[in-house]
VOPA-92451 format. One record per residue (C-alpha): residue number from 1; x negated, y negated, z negated; residue in one letter. Coordinates in nm, 3 decimals. Each point is the difference from the previous one (the first is absolute). Layout:
<nukes>
+-----+---------+---------+---------+--------+
! num !      px !      py !      pz ! residu !
+-----+---------+---------+---------+--------+
! NUM !       X !       Y !       Z !      A !
...
+-----+---------+---------+---------+--------+
</nukes>
This chain:
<nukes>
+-----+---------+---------+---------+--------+
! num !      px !      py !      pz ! residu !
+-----+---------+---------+---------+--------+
!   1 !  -9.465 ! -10.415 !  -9.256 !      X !
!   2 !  -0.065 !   0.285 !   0.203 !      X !
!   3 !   0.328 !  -0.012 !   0.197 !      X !
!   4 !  -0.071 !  -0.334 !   0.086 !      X !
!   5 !  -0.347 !   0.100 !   0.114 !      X !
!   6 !   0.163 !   0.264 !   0.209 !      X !
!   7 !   0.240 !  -0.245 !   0.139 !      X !
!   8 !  -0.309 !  -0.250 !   0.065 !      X !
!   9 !  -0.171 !   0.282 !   0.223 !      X !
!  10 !   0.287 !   0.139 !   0.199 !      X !
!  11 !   0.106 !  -0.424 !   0.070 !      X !
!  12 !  -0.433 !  -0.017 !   0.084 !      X !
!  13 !  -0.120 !   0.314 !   0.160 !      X !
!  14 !   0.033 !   0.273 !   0.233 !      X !
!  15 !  -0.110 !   0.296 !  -0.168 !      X !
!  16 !   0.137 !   0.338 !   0.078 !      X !
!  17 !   0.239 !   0.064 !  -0.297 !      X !
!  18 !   0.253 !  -0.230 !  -0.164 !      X !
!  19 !  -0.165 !  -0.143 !  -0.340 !      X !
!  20 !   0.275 !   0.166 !  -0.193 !      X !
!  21 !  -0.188 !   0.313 !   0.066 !      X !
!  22 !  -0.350 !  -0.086 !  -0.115 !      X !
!  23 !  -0.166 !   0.092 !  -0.313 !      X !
!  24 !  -0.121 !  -0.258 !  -0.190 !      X !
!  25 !  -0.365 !   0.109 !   0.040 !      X !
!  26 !   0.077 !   0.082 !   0.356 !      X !
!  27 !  -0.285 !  -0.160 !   0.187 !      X !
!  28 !   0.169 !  -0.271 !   0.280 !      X !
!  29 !  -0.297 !  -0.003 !   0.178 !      X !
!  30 !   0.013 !   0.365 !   0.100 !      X !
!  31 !   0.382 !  -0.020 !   0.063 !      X !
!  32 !  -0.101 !  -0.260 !   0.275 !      X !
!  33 !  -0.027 !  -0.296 !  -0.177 !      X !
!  34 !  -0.183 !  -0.229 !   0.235 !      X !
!  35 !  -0.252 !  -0.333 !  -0.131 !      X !
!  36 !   0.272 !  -0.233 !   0.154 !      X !
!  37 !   0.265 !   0.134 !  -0.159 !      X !
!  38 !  -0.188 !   0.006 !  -0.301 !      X !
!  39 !  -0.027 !  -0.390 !   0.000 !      X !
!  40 !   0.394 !  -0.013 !   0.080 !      X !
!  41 !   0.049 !   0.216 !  -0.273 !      X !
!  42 !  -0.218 !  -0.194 !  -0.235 !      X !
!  43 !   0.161 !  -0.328 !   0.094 !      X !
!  44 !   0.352 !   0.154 !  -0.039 !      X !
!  45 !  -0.140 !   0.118 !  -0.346 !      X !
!  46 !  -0.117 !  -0.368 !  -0.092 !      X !
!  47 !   0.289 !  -0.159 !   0.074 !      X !
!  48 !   0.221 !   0.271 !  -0.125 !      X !
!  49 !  -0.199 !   0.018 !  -0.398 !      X !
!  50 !  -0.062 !  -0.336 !   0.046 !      X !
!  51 !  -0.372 !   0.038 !  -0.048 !      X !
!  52 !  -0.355 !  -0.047 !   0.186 !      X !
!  53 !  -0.253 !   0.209 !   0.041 !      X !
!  54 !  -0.328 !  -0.119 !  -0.037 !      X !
!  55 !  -0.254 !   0.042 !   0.296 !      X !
!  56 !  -0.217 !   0.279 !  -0.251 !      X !
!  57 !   0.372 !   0.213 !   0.019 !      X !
!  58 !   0.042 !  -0.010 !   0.369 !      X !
!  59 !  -0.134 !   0.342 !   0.030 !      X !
!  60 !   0.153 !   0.306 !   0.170 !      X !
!  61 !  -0.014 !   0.171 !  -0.334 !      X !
!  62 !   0.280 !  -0.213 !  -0.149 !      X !
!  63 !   0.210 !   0.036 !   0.259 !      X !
!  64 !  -0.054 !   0.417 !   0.033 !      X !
!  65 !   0.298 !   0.115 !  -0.178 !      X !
!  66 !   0.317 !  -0.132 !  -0.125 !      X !
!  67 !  -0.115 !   0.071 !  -0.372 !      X !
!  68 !  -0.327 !  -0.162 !   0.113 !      X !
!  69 !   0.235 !  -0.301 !   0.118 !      X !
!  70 !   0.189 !  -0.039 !  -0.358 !      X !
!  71 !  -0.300 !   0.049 !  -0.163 !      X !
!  72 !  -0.099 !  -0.322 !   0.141 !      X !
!  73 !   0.264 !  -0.186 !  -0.017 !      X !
!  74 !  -0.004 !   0.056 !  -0.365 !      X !
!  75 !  -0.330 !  -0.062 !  -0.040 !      X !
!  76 !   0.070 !  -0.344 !   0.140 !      X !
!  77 !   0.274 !  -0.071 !  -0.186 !      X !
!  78 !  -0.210 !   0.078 !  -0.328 !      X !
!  79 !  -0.254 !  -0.231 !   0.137 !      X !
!  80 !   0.228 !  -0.284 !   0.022 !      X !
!  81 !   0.167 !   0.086 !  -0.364 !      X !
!  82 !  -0.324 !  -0.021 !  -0.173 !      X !
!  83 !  -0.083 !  -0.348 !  -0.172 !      X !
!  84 !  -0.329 !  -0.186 !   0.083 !      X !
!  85 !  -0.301 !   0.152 !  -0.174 !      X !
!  86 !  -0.159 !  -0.270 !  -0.292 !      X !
!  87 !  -0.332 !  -0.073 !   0.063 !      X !
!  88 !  -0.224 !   0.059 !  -0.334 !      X !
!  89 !  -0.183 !  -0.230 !  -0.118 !      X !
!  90 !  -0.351 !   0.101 !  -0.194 !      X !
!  91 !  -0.009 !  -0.081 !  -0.353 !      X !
+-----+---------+---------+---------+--------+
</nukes>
């Protein structure tokens, strides 16, 4: 996953290093990362995962770091996994 993240931000951004040589915990945002790349990025990252993220998720946290990146993808991916909640019923 994280290559393809890597791949996702060098195809989406302009930051000043190649992705290959940031640290997962690297902050992107420091590295140059601007707000409209960050919406590239996240679209790339949609289609790419085949997820969505939901409005509460488009945040600049989840899109600080490449770990911060998986981490949400997999989160999402959990999300959809998960089977419907039954409601109880009182006795």
């Amino acid at each position: 996953m994280f290559a393809t993240i890597q791949r996702l931000i060098d195809q989406e951004t302009r930051l000043a290093v190649p992705a290959t040589q940031i640290t997962p915990y690297a902050n992107l945002y420091e590295l140059g990362l601007t707000s409209f790349e960050a919406v590239r990025l996240l679209v790339a990252i949609e289609r790419e995962f085949k997820v969505e993220f939901p409005s509460d998720a488009l945040n600049r946290q989840s899109m600080t770091s490449i770990e911060a990146i998986a981490l949400s993808v997999l989160s999402l991916w959990q999300l959809e996994v998960q089977p419907p909640r039954k409601a109880r019923h009182a006795a």
